[in-house]
N, CA, C and O atoms as CSV, one atom per row, in Angstrom:
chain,resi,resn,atom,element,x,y,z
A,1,UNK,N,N,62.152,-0.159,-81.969
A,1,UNK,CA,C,63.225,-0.724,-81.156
A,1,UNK,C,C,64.097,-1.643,-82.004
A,1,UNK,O,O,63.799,-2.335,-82.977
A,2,UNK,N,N,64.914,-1.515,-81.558
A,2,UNK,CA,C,66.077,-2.055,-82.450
A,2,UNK,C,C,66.349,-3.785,-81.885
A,2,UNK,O,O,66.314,-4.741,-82.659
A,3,UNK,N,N,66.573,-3.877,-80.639
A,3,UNK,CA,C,67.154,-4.849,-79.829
A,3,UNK,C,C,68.614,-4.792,-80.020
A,3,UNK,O,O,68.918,-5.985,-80.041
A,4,UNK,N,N,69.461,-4.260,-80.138
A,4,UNK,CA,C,70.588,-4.499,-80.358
A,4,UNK,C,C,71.154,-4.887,-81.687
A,4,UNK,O,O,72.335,-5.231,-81.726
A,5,UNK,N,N,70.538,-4.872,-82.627
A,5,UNK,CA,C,70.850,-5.231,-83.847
A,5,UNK,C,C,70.789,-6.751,-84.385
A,5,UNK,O,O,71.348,-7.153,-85.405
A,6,UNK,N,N,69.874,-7.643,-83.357
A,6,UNK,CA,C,69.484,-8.915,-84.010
A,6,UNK,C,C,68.469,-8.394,-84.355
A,6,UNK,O,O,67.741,-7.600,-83.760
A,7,UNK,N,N,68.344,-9.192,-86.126
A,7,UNK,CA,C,67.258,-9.295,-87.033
A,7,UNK,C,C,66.783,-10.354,-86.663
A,7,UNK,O,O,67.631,-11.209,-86.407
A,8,UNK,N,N,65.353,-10.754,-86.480
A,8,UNK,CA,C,65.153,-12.259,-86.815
A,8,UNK,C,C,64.088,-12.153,-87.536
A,8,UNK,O,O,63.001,-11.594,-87.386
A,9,UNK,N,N,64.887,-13.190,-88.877
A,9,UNK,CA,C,64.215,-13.383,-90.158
A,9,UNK,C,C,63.598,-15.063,-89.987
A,9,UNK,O,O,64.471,-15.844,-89.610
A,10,UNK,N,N,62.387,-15.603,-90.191
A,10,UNK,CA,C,61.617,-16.754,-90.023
A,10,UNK,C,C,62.449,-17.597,-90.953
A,10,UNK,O,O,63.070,-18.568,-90.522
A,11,UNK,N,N,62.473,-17.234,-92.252
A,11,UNK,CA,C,63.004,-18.186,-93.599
A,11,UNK,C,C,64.241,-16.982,-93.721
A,11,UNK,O,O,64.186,-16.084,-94.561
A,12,UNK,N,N,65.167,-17.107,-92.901
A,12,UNK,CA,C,66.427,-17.247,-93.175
A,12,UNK,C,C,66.973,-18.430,-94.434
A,12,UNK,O,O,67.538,-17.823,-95.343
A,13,UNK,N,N,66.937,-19.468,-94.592
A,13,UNK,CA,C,67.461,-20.386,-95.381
A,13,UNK,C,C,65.981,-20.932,-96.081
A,13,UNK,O,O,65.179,-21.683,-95.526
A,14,UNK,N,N,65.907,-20.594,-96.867
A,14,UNK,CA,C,64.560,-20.606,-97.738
A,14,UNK,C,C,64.393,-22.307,-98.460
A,14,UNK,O,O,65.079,-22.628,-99.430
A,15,UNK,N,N,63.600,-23.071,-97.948
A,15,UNK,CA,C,63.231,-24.480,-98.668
A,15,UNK,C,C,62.158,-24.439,-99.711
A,15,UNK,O,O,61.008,-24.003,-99.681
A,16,UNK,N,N,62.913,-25.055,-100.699
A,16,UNK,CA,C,61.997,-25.083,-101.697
A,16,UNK,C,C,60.917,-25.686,-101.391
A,16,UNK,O,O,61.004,-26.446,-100.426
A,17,UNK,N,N,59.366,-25.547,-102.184
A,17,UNK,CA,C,58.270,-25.876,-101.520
A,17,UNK,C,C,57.970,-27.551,-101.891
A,17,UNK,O,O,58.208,-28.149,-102.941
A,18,UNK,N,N,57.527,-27.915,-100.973
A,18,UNK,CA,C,57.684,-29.579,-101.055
A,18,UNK,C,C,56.488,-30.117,-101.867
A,18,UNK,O,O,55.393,-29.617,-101.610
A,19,UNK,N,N,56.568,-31.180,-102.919
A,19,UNK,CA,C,55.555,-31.355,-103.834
A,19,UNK,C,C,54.743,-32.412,-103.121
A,19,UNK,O,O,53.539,-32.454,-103.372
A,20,UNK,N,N,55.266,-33.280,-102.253
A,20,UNK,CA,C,54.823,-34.222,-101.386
A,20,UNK,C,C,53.757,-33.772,-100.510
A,20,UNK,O,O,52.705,-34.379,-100.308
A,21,UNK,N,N,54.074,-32.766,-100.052
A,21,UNK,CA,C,53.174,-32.475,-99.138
A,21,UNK,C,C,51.776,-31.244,-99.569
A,21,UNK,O,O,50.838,-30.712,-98.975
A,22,UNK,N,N,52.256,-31.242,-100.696
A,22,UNK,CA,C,50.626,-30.950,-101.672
A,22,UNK,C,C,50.217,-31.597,-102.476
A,22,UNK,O,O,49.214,-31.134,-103.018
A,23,UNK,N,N,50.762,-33.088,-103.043
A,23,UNK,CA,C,50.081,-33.855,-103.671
A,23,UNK,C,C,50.323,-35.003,-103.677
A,23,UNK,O,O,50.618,-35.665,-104.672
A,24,UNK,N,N,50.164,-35.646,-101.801
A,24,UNK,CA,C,50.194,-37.240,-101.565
A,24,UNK,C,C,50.535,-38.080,-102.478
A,24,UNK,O,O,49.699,-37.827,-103.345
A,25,UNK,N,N,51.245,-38.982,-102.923
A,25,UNK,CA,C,50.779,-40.100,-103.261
A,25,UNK,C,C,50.063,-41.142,-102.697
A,25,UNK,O,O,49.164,-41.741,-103.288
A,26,UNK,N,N,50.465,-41.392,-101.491
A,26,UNK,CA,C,50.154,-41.970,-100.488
A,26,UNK,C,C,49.887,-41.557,-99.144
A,26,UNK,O,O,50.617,-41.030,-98.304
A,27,UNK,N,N,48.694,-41.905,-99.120
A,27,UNK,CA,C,47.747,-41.179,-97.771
A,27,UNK,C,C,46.690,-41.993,-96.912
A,27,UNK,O,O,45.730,-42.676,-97.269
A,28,UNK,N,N,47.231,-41.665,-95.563
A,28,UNK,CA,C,46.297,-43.049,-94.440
A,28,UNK,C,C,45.156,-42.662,-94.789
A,28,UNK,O,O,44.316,-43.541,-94.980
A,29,UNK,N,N,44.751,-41.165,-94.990
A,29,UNK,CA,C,43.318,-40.536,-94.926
A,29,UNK,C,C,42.620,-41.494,-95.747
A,29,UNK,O,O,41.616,-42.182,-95.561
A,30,UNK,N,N,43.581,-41.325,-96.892
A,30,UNK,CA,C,42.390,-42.334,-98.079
A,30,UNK,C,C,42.211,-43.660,-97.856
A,30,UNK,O,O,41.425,-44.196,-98.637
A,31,UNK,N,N,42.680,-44.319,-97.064
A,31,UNK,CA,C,42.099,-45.665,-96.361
A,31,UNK,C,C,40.961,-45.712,-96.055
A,31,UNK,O,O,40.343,-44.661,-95.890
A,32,UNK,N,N,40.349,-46.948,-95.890
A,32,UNK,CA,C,39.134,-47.187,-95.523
A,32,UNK,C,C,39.610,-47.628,-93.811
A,32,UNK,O,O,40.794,-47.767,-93.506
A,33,UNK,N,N,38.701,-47.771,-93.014
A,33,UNK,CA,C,38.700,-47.844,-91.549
A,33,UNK,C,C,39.364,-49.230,-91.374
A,33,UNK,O,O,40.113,-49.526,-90.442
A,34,UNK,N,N,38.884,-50.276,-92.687
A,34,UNK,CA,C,39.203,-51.650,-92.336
A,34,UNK,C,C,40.382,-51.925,-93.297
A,34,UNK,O,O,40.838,-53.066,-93.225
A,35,UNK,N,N,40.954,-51.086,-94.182
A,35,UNK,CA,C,42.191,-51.184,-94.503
A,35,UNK,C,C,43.333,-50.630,-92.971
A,35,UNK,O,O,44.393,-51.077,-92.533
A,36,UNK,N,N,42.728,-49.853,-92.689
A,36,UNK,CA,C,43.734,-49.510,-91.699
A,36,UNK,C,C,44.025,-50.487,-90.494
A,36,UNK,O,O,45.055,-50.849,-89.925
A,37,UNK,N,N,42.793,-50.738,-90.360
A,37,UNK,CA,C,43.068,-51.889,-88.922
A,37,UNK,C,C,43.771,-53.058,-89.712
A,37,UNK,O,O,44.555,-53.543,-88.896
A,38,UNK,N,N,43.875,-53.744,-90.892
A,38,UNK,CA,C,44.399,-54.581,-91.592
A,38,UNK,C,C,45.850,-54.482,-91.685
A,38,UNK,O,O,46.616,-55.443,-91.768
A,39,UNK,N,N,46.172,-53.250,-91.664
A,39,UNK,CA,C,47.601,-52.275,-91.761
A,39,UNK,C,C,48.077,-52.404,-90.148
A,39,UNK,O,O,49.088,-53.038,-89.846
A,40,UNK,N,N,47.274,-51.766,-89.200
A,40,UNK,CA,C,47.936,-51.563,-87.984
A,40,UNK,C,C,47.836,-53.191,-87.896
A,40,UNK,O,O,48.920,-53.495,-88.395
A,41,UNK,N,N,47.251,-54.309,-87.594
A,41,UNK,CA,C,47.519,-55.618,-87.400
A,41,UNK,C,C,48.952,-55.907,-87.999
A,41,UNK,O,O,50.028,-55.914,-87.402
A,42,UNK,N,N,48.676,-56.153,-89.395
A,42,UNK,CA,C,50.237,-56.481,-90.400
A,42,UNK,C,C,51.334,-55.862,-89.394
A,42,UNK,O,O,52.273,-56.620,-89.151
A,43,UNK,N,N,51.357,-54.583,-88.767
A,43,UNK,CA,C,52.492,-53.942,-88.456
A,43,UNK,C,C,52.665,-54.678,-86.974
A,43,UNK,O,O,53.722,-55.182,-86.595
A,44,UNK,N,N,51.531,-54.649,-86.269
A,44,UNK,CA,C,52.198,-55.303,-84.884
A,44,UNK,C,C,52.155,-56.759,-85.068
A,44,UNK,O,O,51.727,-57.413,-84.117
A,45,UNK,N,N,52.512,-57.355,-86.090
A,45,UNK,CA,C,52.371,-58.520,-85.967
A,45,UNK,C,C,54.125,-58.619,-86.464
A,45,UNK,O,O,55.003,-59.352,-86.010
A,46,UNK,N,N,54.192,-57.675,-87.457
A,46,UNK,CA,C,55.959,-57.481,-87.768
A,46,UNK,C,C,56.396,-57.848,-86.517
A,46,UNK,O,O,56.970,-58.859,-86.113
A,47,UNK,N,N,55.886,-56.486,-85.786
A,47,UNK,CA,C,57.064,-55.786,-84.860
A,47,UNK,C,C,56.759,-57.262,-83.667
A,47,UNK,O,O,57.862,-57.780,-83.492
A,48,UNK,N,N,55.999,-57.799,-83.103
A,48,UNK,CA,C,55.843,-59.035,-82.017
A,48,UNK,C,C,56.793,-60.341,-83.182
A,48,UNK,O,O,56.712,-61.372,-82.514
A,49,UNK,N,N,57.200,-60.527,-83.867
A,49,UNK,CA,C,57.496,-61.070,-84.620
A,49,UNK,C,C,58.946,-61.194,-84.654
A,49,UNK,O,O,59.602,-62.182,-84.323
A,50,UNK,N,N,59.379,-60.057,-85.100
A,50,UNK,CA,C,60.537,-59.513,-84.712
A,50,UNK,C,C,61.195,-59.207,-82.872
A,50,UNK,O,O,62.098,-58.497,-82.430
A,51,UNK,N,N,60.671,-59.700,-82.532
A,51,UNK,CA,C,60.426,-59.597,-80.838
A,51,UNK,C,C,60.964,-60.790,-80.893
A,51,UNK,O,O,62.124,-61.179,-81.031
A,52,UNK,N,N,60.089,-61.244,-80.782
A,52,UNK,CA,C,60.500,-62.912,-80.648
A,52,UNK,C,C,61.607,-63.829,-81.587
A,52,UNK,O,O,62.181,-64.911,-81.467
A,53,UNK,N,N,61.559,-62.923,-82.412
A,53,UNK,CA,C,63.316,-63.839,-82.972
A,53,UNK,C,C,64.144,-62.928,-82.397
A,53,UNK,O,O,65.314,-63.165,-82.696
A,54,UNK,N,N,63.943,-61.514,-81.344
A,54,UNK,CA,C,65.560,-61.425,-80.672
A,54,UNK,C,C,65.348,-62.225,-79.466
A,54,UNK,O,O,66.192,-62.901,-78.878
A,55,UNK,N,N,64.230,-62.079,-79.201
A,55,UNK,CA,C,63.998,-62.730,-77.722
A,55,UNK,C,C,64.252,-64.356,-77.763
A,55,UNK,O,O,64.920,-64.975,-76.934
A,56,UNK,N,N,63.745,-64.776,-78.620
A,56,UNK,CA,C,64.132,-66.420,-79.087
A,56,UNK,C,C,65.419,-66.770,-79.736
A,56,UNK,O,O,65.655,-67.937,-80.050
């Protein structure tokens, strides 16, 4: 079957293959459990932080 003469090609516009995403530099995985909670703290402490100097 034809469909009417649409092709559909997946990689029409072809991206070169990304080096990032086969060789991390930086990766949550490789955290330890208590680096991360150290990380998610630091971050909501930004973001409540930043809260309060628009809110203040």
């Amino acid at each position: 079957m034809s469909h009417d003469g649409h092709h559909h090609h997946f990689h029409a516009h072809a991206h070169p293959p990304r080096a990032v995403a086969m060789a991390p530099t930086f990766s949550l995985l490789r955290l330890s459990v208590g680096q991360r909670l150290i990380g998610v703290a630091l971050a909501l402490g930004v973001l409540w932080a930043l809260v309060f100097t628009v809110l203040g």
